[in-house]
VOFIGU-271807 format. One record per residue (C-alpha): residue number from 1; residue in one letter; x, y, z. Coordinates in pm, whole numbers, plus 50000, padded with zeros to 5 digits. Example, Ala and Ser with C-alpha at 12.3 -4.5 7.8 and 13.67 -1.06 7.14 Angstrom:
% residues 2
lummi_ketor_c1_c2_c3
1_A_51230_49550_50780 $
2_S_51367_49894_50714 $
//
This chain:
% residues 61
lummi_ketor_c1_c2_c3
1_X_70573_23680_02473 $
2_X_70723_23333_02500 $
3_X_71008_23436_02535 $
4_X_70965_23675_02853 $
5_X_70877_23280_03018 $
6_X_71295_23194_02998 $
7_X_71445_23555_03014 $
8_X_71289_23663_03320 $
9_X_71399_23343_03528 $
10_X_71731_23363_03344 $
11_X_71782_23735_03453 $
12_X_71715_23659_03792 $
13_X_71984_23418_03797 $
14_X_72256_23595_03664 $
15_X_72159_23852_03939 $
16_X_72179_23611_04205 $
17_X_72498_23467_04052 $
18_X_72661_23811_04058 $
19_X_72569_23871_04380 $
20_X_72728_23543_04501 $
21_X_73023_23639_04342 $
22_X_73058_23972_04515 $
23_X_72958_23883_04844 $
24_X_73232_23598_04786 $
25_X_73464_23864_04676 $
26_X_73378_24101_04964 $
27_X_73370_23848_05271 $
28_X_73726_23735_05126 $
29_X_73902_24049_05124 $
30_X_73975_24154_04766 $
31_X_73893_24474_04861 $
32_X_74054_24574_05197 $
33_X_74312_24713_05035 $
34_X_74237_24936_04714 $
35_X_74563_25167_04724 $
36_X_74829_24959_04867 $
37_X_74966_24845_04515 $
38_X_74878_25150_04325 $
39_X_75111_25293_04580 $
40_X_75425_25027_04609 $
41_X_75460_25051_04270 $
42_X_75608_25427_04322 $
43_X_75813_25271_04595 $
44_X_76185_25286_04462 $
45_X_76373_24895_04579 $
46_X_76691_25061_04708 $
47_X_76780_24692_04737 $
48_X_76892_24605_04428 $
49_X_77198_24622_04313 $
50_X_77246_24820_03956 $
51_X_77484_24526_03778 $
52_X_77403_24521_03449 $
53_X_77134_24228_03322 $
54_X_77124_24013_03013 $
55_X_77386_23976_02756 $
56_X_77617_24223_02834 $
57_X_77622_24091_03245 $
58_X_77910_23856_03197 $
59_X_78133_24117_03024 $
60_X_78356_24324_03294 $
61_X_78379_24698_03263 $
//
């Protein structure tokens, strides 16, 4: 029974902690954008160039 005394006060911290932390996260933007990235990774770079990269880059064809 003692122990309810600290685990109830310490649960309702870590609630109000988490909450913090998503209001924080909320209110700063992390998620305004949920499919933007999932999506530019399928993007192809066209601007690239396809030269050859490591060892083999200073050898010429």
């Amino acid at each position: 029974m003692e122990s309810l005394y600290l685990l109830i006060p310490l649960s309702l911290v870590l609630a109000f902690v988490i909450g913090v932390i998503f209001w924080w996260a909320t209110r700063s933007g992390q998620f305004d954008d949920m499919e933007g990235p999932a999506h530019r990774i399928l993007m192809d770079d066209d601007s690239t160039s396809a030269a050859p990269r490591g060892k083999d880059a200073d050898k010429p064809d």
